[in-house]
N, C-alpha and C positions, 0 to 999 in steps of 0.2 A: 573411398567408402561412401556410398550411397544414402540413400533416407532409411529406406528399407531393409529391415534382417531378412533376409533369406535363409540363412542358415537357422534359423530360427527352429525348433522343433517341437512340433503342436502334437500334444498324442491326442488323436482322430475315434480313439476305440471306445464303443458305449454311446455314440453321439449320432449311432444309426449311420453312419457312415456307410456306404455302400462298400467304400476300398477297404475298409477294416470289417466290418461287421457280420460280412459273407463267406471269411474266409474258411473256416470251418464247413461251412454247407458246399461250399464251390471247389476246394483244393482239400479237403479232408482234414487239414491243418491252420488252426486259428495265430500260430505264433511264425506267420511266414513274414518276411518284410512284403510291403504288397505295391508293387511296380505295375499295378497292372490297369483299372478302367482309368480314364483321361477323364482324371481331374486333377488338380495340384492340391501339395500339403503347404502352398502358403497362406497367410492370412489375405485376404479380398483386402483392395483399396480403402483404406479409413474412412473414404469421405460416401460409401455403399452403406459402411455399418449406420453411420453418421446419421445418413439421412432414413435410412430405419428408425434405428432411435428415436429419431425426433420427432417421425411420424407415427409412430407406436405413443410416445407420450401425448399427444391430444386422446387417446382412450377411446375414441371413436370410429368403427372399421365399417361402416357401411356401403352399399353398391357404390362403386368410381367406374371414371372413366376415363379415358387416355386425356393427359393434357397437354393442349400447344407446343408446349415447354420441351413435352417429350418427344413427339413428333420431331422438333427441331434439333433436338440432340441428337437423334438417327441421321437427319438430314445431313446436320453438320457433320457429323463424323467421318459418315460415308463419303462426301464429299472433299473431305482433305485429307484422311485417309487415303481410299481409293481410285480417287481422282473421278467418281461419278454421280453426275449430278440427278438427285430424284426428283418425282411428284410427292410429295404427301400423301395423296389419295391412290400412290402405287402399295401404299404399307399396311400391311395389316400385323396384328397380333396375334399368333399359335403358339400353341400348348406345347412346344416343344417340335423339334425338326423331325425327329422319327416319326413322330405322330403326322406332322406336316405330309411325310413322304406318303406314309399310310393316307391322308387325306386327298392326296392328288392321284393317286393310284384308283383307291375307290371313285372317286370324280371323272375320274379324264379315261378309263379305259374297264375293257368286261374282260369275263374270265377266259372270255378268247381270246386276249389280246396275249402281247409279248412284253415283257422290261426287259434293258438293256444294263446288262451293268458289266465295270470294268474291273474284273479281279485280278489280284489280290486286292480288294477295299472292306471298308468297312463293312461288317457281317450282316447289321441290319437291312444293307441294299438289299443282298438275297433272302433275309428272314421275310422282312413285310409283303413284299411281295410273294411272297410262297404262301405264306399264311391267307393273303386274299385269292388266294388260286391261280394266279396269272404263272404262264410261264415263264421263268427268267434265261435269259440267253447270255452268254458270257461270251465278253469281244474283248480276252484276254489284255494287259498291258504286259511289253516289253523289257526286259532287263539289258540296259546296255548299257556298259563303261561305268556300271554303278549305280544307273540311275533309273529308274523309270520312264518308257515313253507312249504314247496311242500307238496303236496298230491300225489306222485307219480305212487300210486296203483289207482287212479282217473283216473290221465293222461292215464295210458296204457288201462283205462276200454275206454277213447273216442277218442283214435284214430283207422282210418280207411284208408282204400286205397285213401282217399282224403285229408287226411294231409298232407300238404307238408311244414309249414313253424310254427314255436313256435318262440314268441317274449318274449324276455325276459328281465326283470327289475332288470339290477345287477351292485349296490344295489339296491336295490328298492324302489319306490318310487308308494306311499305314508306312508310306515310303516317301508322306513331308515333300513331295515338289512341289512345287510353284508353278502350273502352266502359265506358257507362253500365250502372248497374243496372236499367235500365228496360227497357234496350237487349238487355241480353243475358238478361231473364227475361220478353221477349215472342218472342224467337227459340226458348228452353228449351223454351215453351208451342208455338208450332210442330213443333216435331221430333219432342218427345215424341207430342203427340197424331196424329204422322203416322210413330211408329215408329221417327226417324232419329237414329243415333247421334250424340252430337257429340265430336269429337274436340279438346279446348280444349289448343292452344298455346300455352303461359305464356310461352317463356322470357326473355323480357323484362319481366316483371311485375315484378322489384326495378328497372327501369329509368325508372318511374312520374316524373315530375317533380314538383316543388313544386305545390301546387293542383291535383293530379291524384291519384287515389287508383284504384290497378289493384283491378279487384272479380274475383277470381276466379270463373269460370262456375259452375263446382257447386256454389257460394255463396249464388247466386240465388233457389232455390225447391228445394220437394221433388222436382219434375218435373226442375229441372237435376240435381240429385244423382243422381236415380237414373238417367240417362239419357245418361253421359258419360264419358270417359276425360278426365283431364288430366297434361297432361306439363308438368314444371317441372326447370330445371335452374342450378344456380349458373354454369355457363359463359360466359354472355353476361354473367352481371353483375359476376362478377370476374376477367374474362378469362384463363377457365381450359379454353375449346372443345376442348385439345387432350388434355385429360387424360381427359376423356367419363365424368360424373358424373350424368348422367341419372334420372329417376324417371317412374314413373306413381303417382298417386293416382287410384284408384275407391271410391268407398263402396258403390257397388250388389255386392253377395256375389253375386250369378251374374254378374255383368258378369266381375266380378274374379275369379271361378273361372275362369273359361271363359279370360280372356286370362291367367292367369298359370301355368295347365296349358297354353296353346300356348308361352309362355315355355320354362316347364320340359323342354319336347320336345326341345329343343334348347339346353338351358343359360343360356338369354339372358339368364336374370335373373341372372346370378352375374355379380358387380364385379368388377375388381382390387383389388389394396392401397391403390390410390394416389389412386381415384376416393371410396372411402369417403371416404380420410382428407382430401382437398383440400377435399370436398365439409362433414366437419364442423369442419373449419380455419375455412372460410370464414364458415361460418352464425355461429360462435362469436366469431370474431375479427376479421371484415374489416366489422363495418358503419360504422367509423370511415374507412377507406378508401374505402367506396362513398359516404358523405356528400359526401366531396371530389372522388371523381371524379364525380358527379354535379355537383358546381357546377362544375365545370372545365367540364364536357361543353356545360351549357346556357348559357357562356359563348361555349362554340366554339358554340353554334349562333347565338345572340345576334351573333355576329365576321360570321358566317356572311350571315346575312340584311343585316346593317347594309352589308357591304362590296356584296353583292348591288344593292342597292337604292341605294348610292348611285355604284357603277361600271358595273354590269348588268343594269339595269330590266326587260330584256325576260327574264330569269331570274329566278321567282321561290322560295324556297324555304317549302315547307309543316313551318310549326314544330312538329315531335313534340311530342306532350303525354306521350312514354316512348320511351325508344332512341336510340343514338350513330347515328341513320341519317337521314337530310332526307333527302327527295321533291323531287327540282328540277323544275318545272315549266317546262320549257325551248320551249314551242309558241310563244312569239313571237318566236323566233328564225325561225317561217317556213320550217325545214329539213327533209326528208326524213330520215327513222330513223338513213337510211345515213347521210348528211352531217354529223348532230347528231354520231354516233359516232365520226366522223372529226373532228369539231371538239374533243374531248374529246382523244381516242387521239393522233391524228399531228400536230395543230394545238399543244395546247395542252399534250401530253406526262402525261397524266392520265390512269390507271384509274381508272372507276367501273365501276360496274354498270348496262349499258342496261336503260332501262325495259321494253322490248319482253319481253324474261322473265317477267316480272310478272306477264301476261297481257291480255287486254282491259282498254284502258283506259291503258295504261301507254305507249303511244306518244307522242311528244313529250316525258316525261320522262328523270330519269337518277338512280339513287340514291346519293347520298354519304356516307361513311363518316368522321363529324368524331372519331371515337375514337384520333383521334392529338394531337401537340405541337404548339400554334398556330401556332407558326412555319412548321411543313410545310404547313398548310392556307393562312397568308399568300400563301407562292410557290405553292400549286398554283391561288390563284385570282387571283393576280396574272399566270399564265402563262395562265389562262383569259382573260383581260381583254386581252391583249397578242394572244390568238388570235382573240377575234372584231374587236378592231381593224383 
């Protein structure tokens, strides 16, 4: 028995919850169990609230600014963590990684340019850039033996002298692998020697599982170093999304000129109080909580697959190797996108996340969010089971 309840069950509704509080506007049904955007329903590390608290009790919230302190908590983390060692002066502060991408988009390329992204991923790859006008180009990932892999003889066939920027999902997210180092400093050597930025999306990287080791991108080689923006944030990993403790790490000095003078234009890089302080709470004091809610987690995935497989075979679920999120593989249910959605939503009384977001490649599936109290995922797949019956 651990420190922590997990099983714990916190009702989220009324508290402007995003996972609860939109389900009526988003799925037409406010009383769905809701599996769906990536956050969790456990309580955040005691010693986050802690130091809120105590700094809400001096009564005084005026202009701050980043201290030493927290600086050093990134450093160290990263560092024993990930096994990569930073500058100080590679970090900065953003408003969040979506906004980040949006910021390096607008920064680093025009509306002639190209983004590269690898679908099935996370939808805002192709939303932000659409919405700035750039063209986005799809250099599809692979379904093999279960798992996800680059297509990299793809990639080199669809870039052009209009590539300028490849976003990338490490790990990734919707199908939770772990790339390799193999993997991501034969991709480095592509981009670089074809000029194209990479924008490396962490924020899952403390999400890594047992026998899986997250390798940061600009880790890789001198070519990924000097050729990449990475965004990393404690959010996803001690379910703190709402407080928005974001960073960028660049080592390349004109990279990181150039985006943190468009920051500066607009303020962007200045915190609050609360984002520092969550952010070195966390690095400092929660990796005893993240031990456990990591075995919690690859338990619910482990519940996950086992009940799958022994009540609904033609659903299969692709086991992350990093992230509270399983890729349902739901094609042998033989259903139309629309139908599969309605066997989830109005069948079976369950928000996920339809695959079709994702982008190419993501039809037939549905992402599920086991970051909650086993018991809630018991009924929401026992309602599943009762629905395709």
């Amino acid at each position: 028995m651990g420190k922590y309840n997990f099983d714990q069950i916190i009702d989220r509704r009324g508290t402007n919850a995003l996972k609860t509080d939109v389900l009526k506007e988003r799925y037409g049904n406010e009383n769905l169990i809701p599996l769906w955007v990536a956050d969790m329903d456990f309580l955040s590390p005691p010693a986050i609230s802690e130091a809120i608290i105590e700094r809400a009790k001096h009564g005084l919230f005026g202009y701050t600014c980043p201290s030493q302190e927290y600086y050093n908590s990134i450093i160290s983390w990263v560092k024993k963590s990930h096994d990569w060692t930073l500058d100080q002066q590679w970090i900065t502060f953003i408003p969040g990684i979506v906004k980040g991408i949006a910021f390096v988009i607008d920064c680093f390329s025009t509306k002639e340019d190209h983004v590269i992204i690898q679908p099935p991923v996370y939808h805002p790859f192709r939303i932000i850039p659409s919405l700035h006008q750039r063209k986005v180009v799809d250099n599809p990932l692979v379904l093999e033996a279960g798992q996800y892999i680059m297509d990299l003889s793809d990639l080199k066939k669809r870039i052009n002298t209009s590539s300028k920027i490849l976003i990338l999902c490490n790990p990734h997210n919707p199908g939770g692998r772990v790339w390799t180092k193999e993997e991501l400093a034969d991709l480095a050597e592509i981009c670089y020697d074809n000029g194209i930025l990479v924008i490396s999306d962490e924020i899952h990287s403390d999400m890594a599982f047992e026998n899986y080791k997250h390798v940061p991108f600009a880790s890789v080689s001198e070519k990924a170093a000097q050729n990449s923006i990475t965004f990393m944030a404690p959010s996803k990993t001690f379910n703190i999304a709402g407080i928005v403790s974001s960073y960028s790490i660049i080592p390349n000095g004109k990279i990181r000129t150039k985006f943190n003078n468009y920051l500066k234009s607009s303020e962007l890089e200045e915190g609050h109080i609360f984002a520092y302080l969550a952010a070195q709470a966390a690095y400092e004091k929660g990796e005893e909580w993240l031990t456990e809610a990591k075995e919690y987690i690859w338990g619910n995935i482990q519940f996950v697959d086992q009940f799958l497989k022994t009540n609904i075979p033609q659903i299969k679920a692709m086991i992350p190797e990093a992230s509270f999120l399983v890729w349902l593989d739901c094609r042998e249910l033989n259903l139309t996108q629309k139908d599969l959605v309605s066997l989830f939503v109005k069948d079976a009384k369950l928000a996920l996340n339809d695959g079709v977001m994702f982008g190419k490649g993501g039809e037939g599936f549905m992402r599920l969010n086991v970051g909650s109290p086993r018991p809630v995922l018991e009924k929401a797949l026992n309602n599943l089971k009762a629905a395709i019956k």
